[in-house]
N, C-alpha and C positions, 0 to 999 in steps of 0.2 A: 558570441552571437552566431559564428558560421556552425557551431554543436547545437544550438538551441535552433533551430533551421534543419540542420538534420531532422532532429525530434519530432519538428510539425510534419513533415516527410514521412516518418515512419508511421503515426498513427494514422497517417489517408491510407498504408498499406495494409493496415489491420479492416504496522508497526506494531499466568504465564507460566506454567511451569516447565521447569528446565528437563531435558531430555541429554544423555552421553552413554551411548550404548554402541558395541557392536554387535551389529544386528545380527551376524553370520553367528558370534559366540567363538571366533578363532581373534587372537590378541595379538598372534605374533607380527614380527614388520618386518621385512627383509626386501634388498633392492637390488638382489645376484640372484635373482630364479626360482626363489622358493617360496611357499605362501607370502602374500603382502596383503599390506591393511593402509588401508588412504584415509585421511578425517574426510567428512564433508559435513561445513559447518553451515546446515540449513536455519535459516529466519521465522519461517513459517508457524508457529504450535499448532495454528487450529489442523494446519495437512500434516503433521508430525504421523500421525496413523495409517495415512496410505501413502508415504513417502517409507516408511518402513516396510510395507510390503512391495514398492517398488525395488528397492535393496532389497528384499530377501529373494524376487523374482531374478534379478540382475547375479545373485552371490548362486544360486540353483545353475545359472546356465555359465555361471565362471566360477569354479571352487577354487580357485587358485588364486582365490582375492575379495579381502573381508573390505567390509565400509564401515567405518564406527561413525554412526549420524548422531553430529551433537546442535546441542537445540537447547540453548540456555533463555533465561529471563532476559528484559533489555537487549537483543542479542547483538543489535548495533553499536552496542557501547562498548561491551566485550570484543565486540570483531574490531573498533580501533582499536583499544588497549592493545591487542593481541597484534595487531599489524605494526602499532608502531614501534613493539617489542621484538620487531622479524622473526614473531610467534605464527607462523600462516598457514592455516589449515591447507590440505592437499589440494580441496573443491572448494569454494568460496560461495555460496551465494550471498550476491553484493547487488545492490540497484545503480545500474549504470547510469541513472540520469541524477544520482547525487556526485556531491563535489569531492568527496571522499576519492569514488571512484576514479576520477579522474586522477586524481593525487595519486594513488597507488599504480595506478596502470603509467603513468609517466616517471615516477621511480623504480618502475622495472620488477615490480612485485607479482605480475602477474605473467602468463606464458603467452607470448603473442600467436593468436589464431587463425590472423588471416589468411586466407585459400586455403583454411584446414576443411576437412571431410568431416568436419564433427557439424559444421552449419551446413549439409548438402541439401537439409529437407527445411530450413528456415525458408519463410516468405519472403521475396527479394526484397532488398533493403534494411529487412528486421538488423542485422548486427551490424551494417554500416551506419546504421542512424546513431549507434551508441559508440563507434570508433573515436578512438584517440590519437592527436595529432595524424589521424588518417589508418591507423592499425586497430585491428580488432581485437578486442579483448574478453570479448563477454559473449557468452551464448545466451540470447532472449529467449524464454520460452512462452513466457505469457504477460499479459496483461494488465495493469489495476486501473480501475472506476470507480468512483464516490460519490454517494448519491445520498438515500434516503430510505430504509428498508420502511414497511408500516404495515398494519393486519389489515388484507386487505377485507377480510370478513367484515372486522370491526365497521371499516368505513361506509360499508357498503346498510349495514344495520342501522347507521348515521345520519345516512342520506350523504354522503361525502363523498365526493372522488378529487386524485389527485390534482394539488394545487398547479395552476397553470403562471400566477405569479405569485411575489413574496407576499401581497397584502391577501391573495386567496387564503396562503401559506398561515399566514395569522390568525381568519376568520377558522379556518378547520382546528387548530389550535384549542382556540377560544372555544367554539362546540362539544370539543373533545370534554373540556372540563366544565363544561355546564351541565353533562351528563355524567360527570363526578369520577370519569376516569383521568388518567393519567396520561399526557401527551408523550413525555419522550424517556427512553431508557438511554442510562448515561450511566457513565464511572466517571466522577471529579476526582479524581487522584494523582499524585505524581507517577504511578507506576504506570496507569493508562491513560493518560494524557492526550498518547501518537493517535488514539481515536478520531479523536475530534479536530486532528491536523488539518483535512479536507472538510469541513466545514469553516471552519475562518479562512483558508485560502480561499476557498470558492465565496463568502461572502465579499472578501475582497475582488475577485475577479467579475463577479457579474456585478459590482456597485461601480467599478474603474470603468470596467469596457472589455476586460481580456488581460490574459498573462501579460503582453509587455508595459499595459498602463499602470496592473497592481504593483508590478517591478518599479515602475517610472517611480510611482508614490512612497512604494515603502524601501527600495534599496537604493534607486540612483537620483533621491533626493539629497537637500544639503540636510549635514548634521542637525537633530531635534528638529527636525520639520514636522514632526507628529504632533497634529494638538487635537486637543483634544473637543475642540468647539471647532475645530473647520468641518465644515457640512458634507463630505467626503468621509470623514471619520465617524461622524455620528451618524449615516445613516448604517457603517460597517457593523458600529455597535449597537446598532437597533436591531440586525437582523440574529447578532450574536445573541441580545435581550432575550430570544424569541424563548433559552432553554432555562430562562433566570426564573428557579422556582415553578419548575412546569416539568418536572422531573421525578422519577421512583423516590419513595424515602431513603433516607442516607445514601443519597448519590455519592454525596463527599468523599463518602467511606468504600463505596465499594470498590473491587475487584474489577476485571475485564470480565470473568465470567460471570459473575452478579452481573451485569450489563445486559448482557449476553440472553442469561437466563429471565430476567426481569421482564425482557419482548418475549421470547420464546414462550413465556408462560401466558401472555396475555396480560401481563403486570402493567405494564404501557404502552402504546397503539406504534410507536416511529422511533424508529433507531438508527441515529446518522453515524454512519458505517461505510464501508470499500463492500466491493463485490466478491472479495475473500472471505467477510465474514458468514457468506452463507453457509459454508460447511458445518459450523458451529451452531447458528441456529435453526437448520435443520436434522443435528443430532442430538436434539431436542425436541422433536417429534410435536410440533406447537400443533396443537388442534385447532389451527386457522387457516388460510391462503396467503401464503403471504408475497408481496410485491415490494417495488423498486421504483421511486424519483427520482428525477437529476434537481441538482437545489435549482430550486426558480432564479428568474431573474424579475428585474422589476416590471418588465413590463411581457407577455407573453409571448415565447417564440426567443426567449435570452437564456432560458436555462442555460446550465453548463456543468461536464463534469470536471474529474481531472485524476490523472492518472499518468501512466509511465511504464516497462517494464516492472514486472515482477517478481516473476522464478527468473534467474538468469545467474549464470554459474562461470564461472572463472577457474582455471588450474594456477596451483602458486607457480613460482619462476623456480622455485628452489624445492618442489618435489623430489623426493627420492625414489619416487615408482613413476615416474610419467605415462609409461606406455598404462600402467594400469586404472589412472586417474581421467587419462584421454579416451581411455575406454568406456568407464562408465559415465562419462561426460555424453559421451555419443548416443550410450543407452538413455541418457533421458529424454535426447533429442529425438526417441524414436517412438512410434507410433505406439505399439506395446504399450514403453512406460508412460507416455505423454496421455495415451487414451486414459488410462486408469488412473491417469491427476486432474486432469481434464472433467472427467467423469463426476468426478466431488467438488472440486473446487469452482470449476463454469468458467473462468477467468478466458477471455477471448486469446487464443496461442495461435504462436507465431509456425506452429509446426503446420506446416501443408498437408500432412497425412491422417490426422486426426479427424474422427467426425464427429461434428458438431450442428447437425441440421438437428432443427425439434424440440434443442436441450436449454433447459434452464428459462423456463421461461418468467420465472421471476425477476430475475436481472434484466430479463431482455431490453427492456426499456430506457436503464441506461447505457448497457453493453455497446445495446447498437449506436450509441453515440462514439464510442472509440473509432476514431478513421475520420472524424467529421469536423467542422468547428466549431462543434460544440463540446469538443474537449480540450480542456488547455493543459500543457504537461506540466508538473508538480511547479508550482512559484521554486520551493527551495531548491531545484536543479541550478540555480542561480547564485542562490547564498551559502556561505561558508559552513552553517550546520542549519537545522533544525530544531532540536530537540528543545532549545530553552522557549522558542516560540511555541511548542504545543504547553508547555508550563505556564504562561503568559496567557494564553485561552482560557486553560482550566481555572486559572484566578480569578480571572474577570468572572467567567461562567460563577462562581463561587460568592465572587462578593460584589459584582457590580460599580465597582468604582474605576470612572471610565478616566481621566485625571493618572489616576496609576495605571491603567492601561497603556494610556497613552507613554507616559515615562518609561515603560519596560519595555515597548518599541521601539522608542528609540535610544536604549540601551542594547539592544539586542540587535539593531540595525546599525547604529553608530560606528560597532566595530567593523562593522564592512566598508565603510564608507573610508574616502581618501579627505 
């Protein structure tokens, strides 16, 4: 509780293809003087492009040190395999408000930071809010927010503007497809599942009240306390309802970038999404306006996003180059590379040097909710994983049977519980 306390702290201060390259094109590694090479195992795909020219700008003004940036599918799954194999890339980007992190940073896998010079230009508090047992461990650089991207052309042709509650939320919906288009772009898949993570948290958290109530309900409840007829649950799975069959063809099937692509083109009008994905579906070049909701709540003035660090980077404890992994750690903390991630991605950063007046005014809407309380930090900063709950959405989303919902809940909740 005293970590999650931090968290609210921090934001008032403010989840495919695989990539394994060295960007510089030198391979060799050595850790007595002479060329060296550090992994740095980035999360990101959709910034996988200008995270490459950030290394290649960082590798120009230090040739005496390659960075081979790998960028796999799933890359969370791989980063535990590979940590719990004391496999540990040299740079880590890791989300410090998962429980992962915590684990790793308290068994000594990471290099501890505090009073380093690598956070000189963080906004005060940024990397204390993610500290362990009182040590730093992580360099925050930016931000995530989960809202609701949608054409704002589209709406506007409609007569439509942004839903102010969930039942507006439905009526625009319902419009959308009496004009025979299609409401929402979606991937029902096991591989993109983590999409749609912040859409059923946040249905949970604006039908509770807030992060510690959805917590009250679904983790520090007693065993199978999910049913599926309490009126708590049903109206969660009413607002989940909203993308049942109101979705692109063969959602089932597709891909992240089918997603992706299916808004960008104008294929379906709302795509619930983090404020990451805009780089993606503006290198799609959509021939519309496009904009950003926070998911309503039920009654006006409840919306809510939810979000967390983002980019935030780690050096392993058991590097064999440190001075040259502390180095380019520093480099992304710096204006240079930060502006030019910044620049594409929008994501609100922790770096004080950046400039950010003017920009992005798509997201704006719910950006500006980061710092407020109208963002609640990720539910799962709490629970021991995620990832089988974003499975557990995409089913339901799939098949509607709310009875097995309810059971994989509390399956999936049970094993946290004492």
């Amino acid at each position: 509780m005293k970590r999650m306390k931090k968290l609210v702290l921090l934001t008032a201060a403010l989840t495919l293809g695989g990539v394994l390259t060295a960007c510089g094109g030198k391979t060799n590694d050595s850790a007595d003087g002479g060329q060296k090479e550090i992994e740095f195992f980035f999360q990101k795909q959709e910034m996988v492009p200008t995270m490459k020219e950030i290394i290649k700008d960082f590798e120009k003004e230090n040739p005496d040190i390659t960075v081979k940036l790998t960028n796999v599918p799933d890359g969370l799954t791989v980063l535990k395999t590979r940590m719990a194999s004391n496999d540990v890339p040299d740079i880590v980007h890791a989300y410090p408000a998962l429980p992962e992190f915590v684990e790793w940073s308290q068994n000594d896998m990471f290099e501890e930071l505090t009073g380093s010079d690598v956070l000189a230009d963080l906004k005060d508090g940024a990397a204390e809010a993610y500290a362990v047992d009182d040590k730093i461990y992580s360099v925050p650089l930016t931000n995530n927010a989960y809202g609701f991207f949608y054409n704002k052309t589209a709406f506007e042709e409609l007569g439509i503007e942004e839903p102010k509650t969930w039942a507006e939320f439905e009526k625009i919906v319902e419009t959308i497809k009496k004009d025979g288009q299609t409401p929402f772009s979606a991937a029902l898949t096991t591989d993109a599942a983590g999409f749609l993570n912040g859409f059923h948290q946040l249905a949970w958290a604006t039908i509770t009240g807030g992060h510690e109530q959805a917590n009250d309900y679904l983790l520090r409840s007693s065993k199978d306390a999910i049913k599926a007829d309490d009126p708590t649950f049903e109206k969660v799975a009413g607002e989940l309802d909203i993308m049942r069959d109101n979705t692109q063809k063969n959602a089932n099937g597709a891909t992240y970038d089918d997603a992706v692509a299916a808004f960008a083109s104008g294929d379906a009008l709302i795509f619930p999404n983090g404020i990451w994905a805009l780089p993606a579906i503006q290198s799609q070049d959509p021939e519309f306006e496009v904009g950003m909701f926070a998911h309503p709540g039920v009654n006006e003035g409840e919306e809510l996003t939810a979000g967390a660090a983002d980019l935030a980077v780690s050096i392993s404890k058991t590097t064999k180059n440190k001075e040259a992994a502390e180095k380019f750690v520093s480099y992304l903390a710096s204006k240079e590379a930060m502006q030019k991630y910044y620049d594409v991605d929008g994501s609100p950063t922790f770096v004080t040097t950046v400039d950010t007046d003017g920009k992005f005014p798509e997201i704006k809407e719910v950006s500006d909710l980061v710092g407020t309380d109208k963002q609640i930090i990720w539910l799962h900063n709490e629970w021991d994983s995620e990832a089988d709950f974003w499975y557990v959405t995409v089913d339901y989303i799939n098949n509607g049977d709310r009875d097995q919902l309810a059971k994989n809940l509390n399956t999936f909740f049970n094993a946290m519980k004492k």
